[in-house]
N, CA and C atoms as a LAMMPS dump frame, in Angstrom:
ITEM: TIMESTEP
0
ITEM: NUMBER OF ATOMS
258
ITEM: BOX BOUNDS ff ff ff
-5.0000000000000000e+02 5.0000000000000000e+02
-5.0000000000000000e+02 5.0000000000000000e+02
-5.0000000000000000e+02 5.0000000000000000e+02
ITEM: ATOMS id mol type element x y z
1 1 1 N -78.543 11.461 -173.68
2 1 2 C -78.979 12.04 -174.928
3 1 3 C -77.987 11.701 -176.017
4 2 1 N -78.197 11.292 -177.083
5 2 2 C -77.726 10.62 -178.192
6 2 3 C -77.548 12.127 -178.92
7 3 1 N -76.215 12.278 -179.893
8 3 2 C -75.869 13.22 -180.416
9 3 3 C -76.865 12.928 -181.272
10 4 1 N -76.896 14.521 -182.747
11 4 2 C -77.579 14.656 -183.664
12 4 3 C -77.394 13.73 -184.751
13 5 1 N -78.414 12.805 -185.228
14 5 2 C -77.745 12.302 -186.561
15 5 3 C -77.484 10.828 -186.203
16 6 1 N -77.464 10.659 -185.254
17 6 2 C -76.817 9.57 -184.393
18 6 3 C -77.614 7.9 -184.449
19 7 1 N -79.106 8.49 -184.135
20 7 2 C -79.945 7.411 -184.489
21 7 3 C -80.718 6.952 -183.555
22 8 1 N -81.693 6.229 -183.447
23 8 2 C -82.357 5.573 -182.692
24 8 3 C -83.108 5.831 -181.923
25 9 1 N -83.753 5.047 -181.017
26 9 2 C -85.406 5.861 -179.881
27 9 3 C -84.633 6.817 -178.93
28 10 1 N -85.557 7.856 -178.629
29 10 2 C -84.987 8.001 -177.483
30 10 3 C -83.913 9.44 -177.33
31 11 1 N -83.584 9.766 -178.353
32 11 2 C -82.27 10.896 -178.736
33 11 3 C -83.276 12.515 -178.674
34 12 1 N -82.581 13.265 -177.734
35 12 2 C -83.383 14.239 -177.651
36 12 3 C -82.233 15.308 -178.516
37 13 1 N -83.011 16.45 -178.815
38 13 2 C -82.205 17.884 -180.011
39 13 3 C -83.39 18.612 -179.929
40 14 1 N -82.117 19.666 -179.519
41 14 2 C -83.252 21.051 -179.141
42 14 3 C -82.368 22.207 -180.195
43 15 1 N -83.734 22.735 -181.442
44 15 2 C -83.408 23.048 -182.223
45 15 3 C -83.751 24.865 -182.054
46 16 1 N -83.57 25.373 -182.562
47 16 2 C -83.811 27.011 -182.623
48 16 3 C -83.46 27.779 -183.886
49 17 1 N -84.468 28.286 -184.167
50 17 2 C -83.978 29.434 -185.313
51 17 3 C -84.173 30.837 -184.699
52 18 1 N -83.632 31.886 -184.724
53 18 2 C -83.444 32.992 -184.515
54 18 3 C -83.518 34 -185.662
55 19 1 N -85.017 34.925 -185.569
56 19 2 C -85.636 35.004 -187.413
57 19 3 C -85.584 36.654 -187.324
58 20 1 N -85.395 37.657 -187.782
59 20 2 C -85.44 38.79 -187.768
60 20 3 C -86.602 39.536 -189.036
61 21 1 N -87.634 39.616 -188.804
62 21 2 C -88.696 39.534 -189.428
63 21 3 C -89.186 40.846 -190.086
64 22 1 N -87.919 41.809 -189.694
65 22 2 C -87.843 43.256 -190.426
66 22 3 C -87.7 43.604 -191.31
67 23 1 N -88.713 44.405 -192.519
68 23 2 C -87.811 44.249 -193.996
69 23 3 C -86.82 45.451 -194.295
70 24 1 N -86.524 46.495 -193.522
71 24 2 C -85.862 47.379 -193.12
72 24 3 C -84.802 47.104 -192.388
73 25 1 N -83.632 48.241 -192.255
74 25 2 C -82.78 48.264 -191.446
75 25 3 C -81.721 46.445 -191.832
76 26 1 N -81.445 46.008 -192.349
77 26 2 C -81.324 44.81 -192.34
78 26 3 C -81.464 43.659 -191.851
79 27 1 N -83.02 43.377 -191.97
80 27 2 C -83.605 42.308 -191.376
81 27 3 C -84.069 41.519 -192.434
82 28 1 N -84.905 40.503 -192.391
83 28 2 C -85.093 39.366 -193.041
84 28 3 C -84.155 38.012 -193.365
85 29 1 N -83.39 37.808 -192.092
86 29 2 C -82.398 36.823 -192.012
87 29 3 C -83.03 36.201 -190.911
88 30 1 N -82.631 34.797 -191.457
89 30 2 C -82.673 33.65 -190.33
90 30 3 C -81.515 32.754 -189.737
91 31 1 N -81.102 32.641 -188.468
92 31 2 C -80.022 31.657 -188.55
93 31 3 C -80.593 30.648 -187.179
94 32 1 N -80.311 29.045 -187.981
95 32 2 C -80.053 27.878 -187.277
96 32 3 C -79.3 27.36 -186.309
97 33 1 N -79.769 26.82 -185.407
98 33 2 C -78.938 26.323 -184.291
99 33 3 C -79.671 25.093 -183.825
100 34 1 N -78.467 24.146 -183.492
101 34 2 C -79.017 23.37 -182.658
102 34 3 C -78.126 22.578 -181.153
103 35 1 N -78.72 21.894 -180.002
104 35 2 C -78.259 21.683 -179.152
105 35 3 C -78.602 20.329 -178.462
106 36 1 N -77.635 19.47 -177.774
107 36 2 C -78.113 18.078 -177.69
108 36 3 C -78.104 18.573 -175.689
109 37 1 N -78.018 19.431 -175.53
110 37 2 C -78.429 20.341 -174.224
111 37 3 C -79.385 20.951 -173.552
112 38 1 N -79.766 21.854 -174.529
113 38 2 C -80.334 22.994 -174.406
114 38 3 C -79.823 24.164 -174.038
115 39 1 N -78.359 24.102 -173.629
116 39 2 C -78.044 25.174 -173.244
117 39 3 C -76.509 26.193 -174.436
118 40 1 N -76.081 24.96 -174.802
119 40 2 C -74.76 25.358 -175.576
120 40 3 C -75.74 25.002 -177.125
121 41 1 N -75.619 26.115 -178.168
122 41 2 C -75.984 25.622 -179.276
123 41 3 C -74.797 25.841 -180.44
124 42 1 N -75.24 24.968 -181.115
125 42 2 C -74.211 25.139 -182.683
126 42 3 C -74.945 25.632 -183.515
127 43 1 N -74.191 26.465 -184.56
128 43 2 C -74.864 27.191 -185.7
129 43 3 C -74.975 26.077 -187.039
130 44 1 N -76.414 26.022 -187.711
131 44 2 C -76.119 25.024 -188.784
132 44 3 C -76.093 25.489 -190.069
133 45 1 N -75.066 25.578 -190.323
134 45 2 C -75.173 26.579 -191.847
135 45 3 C -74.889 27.719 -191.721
136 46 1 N -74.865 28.523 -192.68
137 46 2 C -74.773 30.326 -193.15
138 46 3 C -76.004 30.972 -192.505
139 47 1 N -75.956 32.257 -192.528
140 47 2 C -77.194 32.99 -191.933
141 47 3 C -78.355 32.681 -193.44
142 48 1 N -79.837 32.674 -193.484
143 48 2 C -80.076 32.342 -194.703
144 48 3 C -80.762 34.076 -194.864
145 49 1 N -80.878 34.542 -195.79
146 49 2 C -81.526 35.887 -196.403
147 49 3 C -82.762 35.519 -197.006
148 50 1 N -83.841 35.896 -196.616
149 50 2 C -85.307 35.595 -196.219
150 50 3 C -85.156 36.478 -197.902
151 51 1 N -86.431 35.622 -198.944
152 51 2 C -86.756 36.812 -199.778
153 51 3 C -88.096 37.806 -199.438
154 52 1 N -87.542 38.877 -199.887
155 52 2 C -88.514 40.156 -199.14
156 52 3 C -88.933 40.801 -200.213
157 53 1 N -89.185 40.11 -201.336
158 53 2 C -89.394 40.975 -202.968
159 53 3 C -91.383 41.015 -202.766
160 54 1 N -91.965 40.102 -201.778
161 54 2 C -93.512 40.635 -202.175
162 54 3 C -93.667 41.315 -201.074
163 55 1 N -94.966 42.616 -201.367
164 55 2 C -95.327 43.399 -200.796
165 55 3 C -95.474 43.023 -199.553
166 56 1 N -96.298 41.642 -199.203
167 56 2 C -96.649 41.752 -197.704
168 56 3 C -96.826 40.359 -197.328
169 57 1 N -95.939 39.637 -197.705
170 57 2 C -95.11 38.207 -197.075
171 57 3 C -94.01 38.017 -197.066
172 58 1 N -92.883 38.237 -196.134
173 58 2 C -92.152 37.649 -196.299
174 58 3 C -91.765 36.059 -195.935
175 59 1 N -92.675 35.351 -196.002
176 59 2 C -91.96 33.907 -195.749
177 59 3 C -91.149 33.293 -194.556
178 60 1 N -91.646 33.636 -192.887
179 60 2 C -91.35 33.461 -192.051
180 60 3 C -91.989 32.334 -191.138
181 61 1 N -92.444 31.441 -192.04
182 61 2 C -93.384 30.383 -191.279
183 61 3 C -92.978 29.162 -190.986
184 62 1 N -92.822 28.929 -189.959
185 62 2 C -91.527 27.518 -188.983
186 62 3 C -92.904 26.534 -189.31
187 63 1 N -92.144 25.149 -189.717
188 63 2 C -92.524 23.624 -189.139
189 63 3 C -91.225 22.935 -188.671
190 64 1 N -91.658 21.894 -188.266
191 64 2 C -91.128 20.594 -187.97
192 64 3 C -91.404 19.619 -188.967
193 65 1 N -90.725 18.966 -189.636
194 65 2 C -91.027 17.503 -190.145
195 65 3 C -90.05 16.592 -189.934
196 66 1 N -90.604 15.096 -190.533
197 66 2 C -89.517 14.441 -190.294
198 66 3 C -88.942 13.753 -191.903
199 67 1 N -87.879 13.691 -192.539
200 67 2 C -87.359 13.727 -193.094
201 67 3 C -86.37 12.577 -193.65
202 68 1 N -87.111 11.297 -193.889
203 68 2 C -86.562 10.224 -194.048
204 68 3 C -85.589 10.292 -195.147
205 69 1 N -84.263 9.779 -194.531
206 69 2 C -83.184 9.516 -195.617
207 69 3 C -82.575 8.619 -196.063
208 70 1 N -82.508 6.954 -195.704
209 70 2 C -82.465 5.756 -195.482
210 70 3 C -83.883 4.794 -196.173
211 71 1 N -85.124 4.856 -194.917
212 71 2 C -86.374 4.013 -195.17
213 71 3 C -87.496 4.849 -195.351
214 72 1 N -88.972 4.483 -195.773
215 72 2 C -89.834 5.381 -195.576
216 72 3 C -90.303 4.542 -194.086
217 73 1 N -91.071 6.075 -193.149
218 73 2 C -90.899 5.975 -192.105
219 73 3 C -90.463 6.4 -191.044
220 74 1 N -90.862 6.378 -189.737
221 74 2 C -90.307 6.996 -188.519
222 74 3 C -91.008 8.503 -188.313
223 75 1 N -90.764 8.867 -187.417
224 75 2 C -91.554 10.053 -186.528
225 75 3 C -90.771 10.749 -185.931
226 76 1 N -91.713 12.201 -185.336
227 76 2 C -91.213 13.435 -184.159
228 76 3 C -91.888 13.934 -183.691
229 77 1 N -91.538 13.671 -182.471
230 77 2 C -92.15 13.899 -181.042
231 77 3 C -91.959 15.473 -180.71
232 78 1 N -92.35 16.194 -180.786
233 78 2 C -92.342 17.487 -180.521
234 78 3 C -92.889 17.535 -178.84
235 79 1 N -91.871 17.968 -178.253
236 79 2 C -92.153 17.892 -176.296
237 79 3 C -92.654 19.897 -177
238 80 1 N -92.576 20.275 -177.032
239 80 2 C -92.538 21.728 -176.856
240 80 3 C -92.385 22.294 -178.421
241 81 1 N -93.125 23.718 -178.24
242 81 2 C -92.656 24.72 -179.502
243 81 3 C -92.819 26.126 -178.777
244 82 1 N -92.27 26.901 -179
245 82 2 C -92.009 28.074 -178.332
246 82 3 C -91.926 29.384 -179.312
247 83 1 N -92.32 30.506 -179.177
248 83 2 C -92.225 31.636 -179.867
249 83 3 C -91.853 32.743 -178.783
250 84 1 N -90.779 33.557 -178.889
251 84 2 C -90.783 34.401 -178.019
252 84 3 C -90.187 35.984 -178.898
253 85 1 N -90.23 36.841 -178.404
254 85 2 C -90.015 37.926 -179.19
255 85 3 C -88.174 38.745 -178.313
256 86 1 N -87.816 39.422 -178.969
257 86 2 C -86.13 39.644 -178.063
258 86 3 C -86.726 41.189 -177.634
């Protein structure tokens, strides 16, 4: 497995966000992680603070894309997506 960022066919990254979807009690934070494992992850960034100012969305809706920064072009293979509750 090819680290993140790294390049080329073939490089697997197993990503996770961990979303607290409460607008009470202090919830509405999300934080990033990712892992060229699956088992050890790194945090990417700050925790982010979800805005919770409308009545009845807060803005908790995951994609995947892919994100050309170089060429236009290239793809993601999504093996799996997962939702689970703690």
């Amino acid at each position: 497995m090819g680290a993140p960022g790294s390049g080329g066919a073939g490089n697997k990254i197993c990503l996770r966000v961990e979303v607290n979807v409460r607008t009470d009690m202090g919830g509405a934070q999300a934080r990033f992680s990712c892992s060229t494992d699956g088992t050890r992850f790194t945090c990417l960034g700050n925790t982010l603070n979800m805005n919770k100012d409308w009545q009845y969305f807060l803005g908790y809706r995951s994609g995947i894309v892919n994100h050309a920064t170089q060429s236009s072009g290239g793809s993601v293979n999504v093996a799996s997506f997962e939702v689970t509750t703690p």
